[in-house]
Structure formats: C-alpha cells, structure tokens
N, C-alpha and C positions, 0 to 999 in steps of 0.2 A: 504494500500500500504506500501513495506516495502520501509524505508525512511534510506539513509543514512549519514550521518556528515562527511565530511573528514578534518582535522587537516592540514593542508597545504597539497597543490595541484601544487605537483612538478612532475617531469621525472616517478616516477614509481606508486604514487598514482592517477595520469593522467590514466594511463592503465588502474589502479583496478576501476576506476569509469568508463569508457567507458565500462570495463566488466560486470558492474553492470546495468550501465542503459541498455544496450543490455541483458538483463533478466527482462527488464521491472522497475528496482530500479529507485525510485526516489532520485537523488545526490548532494546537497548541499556541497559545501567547503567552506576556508578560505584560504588567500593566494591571491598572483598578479593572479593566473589563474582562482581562485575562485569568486563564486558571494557575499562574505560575508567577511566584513570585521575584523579579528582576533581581533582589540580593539577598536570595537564596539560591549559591551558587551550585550548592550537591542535582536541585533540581533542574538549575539549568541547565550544567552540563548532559545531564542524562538525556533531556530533551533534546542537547544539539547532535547528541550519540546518534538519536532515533531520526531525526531531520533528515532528510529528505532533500530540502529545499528550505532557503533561511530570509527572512524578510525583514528591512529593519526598518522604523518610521518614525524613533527617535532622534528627535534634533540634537545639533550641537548644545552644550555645557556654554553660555554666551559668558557665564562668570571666568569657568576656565581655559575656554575655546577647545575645549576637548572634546570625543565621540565617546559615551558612557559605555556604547556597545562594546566597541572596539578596544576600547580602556581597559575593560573588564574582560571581554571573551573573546577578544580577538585572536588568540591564540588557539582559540579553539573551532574557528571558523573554515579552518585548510581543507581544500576537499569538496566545498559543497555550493552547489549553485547558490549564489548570492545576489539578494536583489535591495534596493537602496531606494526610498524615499524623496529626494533631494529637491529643489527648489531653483524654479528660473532666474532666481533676486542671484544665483552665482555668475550669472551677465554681466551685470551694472548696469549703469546707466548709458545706453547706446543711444542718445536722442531721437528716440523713436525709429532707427535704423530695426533692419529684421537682423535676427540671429538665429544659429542652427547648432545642430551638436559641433559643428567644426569651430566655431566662433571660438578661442580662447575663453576659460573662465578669469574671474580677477584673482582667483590664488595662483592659476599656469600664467598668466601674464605680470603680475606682480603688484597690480593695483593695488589688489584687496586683500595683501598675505594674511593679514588679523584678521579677515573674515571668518568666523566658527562656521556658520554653515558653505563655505567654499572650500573652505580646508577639508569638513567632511566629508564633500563632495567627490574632491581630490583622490583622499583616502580611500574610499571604496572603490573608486574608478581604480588604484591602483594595484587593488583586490582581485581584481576581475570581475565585481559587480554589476548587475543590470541597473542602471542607476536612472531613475524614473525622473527627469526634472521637470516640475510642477507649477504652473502660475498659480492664479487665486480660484482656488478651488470652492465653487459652489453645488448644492443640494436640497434635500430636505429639508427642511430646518436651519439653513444655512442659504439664505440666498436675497437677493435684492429684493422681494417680495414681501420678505417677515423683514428685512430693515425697513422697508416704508412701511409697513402695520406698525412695526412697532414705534417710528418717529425717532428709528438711530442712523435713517439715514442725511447722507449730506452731498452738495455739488460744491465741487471745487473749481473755481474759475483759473483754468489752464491749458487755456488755447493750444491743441499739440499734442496733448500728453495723450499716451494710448496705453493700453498693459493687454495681456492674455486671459485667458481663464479657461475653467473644462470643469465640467458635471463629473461629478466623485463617481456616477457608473461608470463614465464614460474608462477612468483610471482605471477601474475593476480592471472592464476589457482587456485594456491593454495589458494590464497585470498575470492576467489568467494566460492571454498570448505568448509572453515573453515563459514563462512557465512551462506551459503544455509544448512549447518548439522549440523548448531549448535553445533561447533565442543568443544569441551571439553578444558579448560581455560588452560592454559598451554604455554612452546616455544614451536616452530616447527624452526628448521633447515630448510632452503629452499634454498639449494644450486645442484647443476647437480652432476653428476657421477661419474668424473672423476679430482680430485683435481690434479696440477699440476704447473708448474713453468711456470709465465710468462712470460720467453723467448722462451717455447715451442708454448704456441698461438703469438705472435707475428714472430717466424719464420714460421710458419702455415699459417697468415694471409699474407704474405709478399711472401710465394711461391702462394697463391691464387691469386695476383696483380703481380706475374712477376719480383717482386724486390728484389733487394739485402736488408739481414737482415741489420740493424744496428752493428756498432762494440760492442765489448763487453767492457763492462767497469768497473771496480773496482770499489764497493761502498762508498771507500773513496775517489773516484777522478772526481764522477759522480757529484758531486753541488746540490744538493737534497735538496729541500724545508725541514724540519723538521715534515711536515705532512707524506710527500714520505719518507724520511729517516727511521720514524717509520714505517710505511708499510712493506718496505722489514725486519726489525726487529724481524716481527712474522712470524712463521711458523708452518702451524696447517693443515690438513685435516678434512675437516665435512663432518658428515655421516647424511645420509637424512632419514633415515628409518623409523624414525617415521613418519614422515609425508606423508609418503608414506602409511603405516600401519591406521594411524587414519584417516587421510582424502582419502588414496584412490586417491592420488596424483602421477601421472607420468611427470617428464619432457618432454615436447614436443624436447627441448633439450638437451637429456643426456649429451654431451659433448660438448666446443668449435666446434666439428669439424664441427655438423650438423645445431651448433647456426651460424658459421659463414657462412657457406654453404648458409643458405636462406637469412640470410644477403646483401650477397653478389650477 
C-alpha cells in the first residue's frame, strides 16, 4: 500500500490527503489535525520507516530562518519521494514581469539570502523534492466572498500591481499528479490563468453578493500589518506551463471567475 507522511496538516495539505486517501492512500500526518505528534520523534521516525511518499507544508522558522522538518528529520528523509509546499513570494518582486520555474529565486540569485521561506525552498529543491510553488491560495472558507461578508475586505489603490492565485482543489490535483507519475524532482508553478489585481476579484466577488465594493485607499493611508504591506510590494505574474506540460495538469479553475462561481 502506498503510505503517505504529511508535515503539518493545515487548510490545503487537508485537501491533498483527502485526495489521497480517496485513491485508496494510506495518510499519516503531524500537526493539531494530525494523528502524530511532530516532537515525538520514536513516532515519527517509525512513520517515515512506513512512508511511502513524504509531504511537507511546514513553513520556515521566520525567528530562526530554519526548516523545522529538515532540522529535525532531515536525516531521515534519504530515499523517499519528496514533495514540498513552497511559495511564489520566492520571486520577488519582478514589477509585474511573468516568471517560471527557470526565473532565479532570490536565495539562487542573492537578493533574498535571509529569506526563510526561499532558503527553504532552496533546500528541498536540493533534496530532490517536488517542490509545489504557491500564490495566494483561495477556497472554502477562504476566499474573497467570506472577506466581503464578513467586511475584512479592502482595495488598494495601485495602479499595476497584479499577483496569482489557484483554488486549494485545484493544488490537490496537481499534488495527487506529481505523486501517482512519479513526477520528475523539480518546482512546479501551481497557480490559475489568469494573474491579476486584487481589486479586480474583490469587485467580482462583491457584484456576485449585491454589494457595494469597498472604497479605495492609498497604500500609505491603508494601516497595513507589515506582512500585508509586503504583499502589495510584489508584483509578478506566474506562468503555469510547466506543470501543465509535465504532469498533464488543468485547473479545474482557470480563473477567479469560475473558482468563485462554484464557490458561491
């Protein structure tokens, strides 16, 4: 039976293991949703004995810039198909230029050595890990739709600025692909079709509910957390093609329009 490990078992590695065991996998995690606990290490080893296949969705340590996985059980990882979590933010800021898996990250180019999550990035890549890079991932319960109900959404007035995004099935997918084809060690880009400014899907979502957008607001006047602040700071478009090309991958949601659509 093929057996899988999952690395913390949050919002979107939840999905990739319901996709798995719905193909008959057997799905071990770590984490509050999981049945094994991350520092109990008798248990986790034994699990990685049994693994099969190891999935990790754990971010970097931002205090220490370190990978907790790899800190801890990286040693004990040799051997076994590896796949990785990781995030498109390992770009930068490409002033809305498109990027692909060939684009340097800013830890291989040197911009961003102190980057924790580029460095992690790095690391698994040099693992031989499938290394999934992620825009902003929307869902259920996760998406412009519950931010305008609930009145936490906001427009930022920034002419230009565009980012990615992709429906957490849509990540299953590809997850479950690179898995069952033993797909060749490498990123993969896993974002939708249509890269675009988050004011566009929030006035999108907001004529789907009937309501008036929010006002727009200058980025110096909006009060922005310093994690949001950086957010709107980058602007990049990501091109999905390879992952399209290797695994034979279609988003079931090309665009907001038809993610929010069934959403809704």
């Amino acid at each position: 039976m093929n057996r899988l490990l999952i690395f913390g078992l949050g919002y979107t590695a939840g999905r990739i293991a319901g996709a798995m065991r719905a193909r008959g996998w057997k799905v071990s995690a770590t984490g509050s949703a999981g049945d094994i606990a991350f520092a109990d290490r008798e248990a986790v080893i034994a699990a990685l004995r049994e693994a099969s296949h190891i999935l990790s969705s754990v971010p970097p340590d931002r205090a220490t810039g370190g990978d907790p996985v790899l800190d801890t059980y990286g040693g004990a990882l040799a051997g076994k198909p590896l796949f990785y979590l990781s995030s498109t933010g390992v770009y930068g800021d490409r002033q809305g230029a498109w990027v692909d898996e060939a684009t340097p990250t800013i830890a291989q180019s040197g911009e961003g050595r102190r980057n924790a999550r580029a460095e992690a990035d790095l690391a698994w890549s040099e693992l031989g890990a499938r290394v999934f890079r992620l825009p902003g991932i929307y869902g259920p319960g996760r998406s412009a739709l519950d931010r305008v109900r609930e009145g936490k959404t906001r427009r930022i007035d920034l002419p230009g600025q565009v980012f990615s995004r992709v429906h957490v099935d849509d990540i299953a997918v590809a997850a479950v692909a690179a898995m069952v084809q033993d797909a060749p060690p490498g990123a993969y880009n896993i974002g939708d079709d249509l890269p675009c400014s988050g004011n566009e899907v929030t006035e999108h979502a907001c004529r789907l509910l009937g309501l008036e957008p929010p006002p727009m607001e200058p980025l110096e006047d909006a009060n922005l957390s310093d994690m949001a602040r950086g957010f709107y700071m980058e602007n990049r478009r990501v091109a999905n093609g390879k992952a399209k090309r290797v695994l034979e991958w279609q988003p079931k949601y090309p665009t907001y329009v038809e993610g929010l659509a069934a959403l809704l």
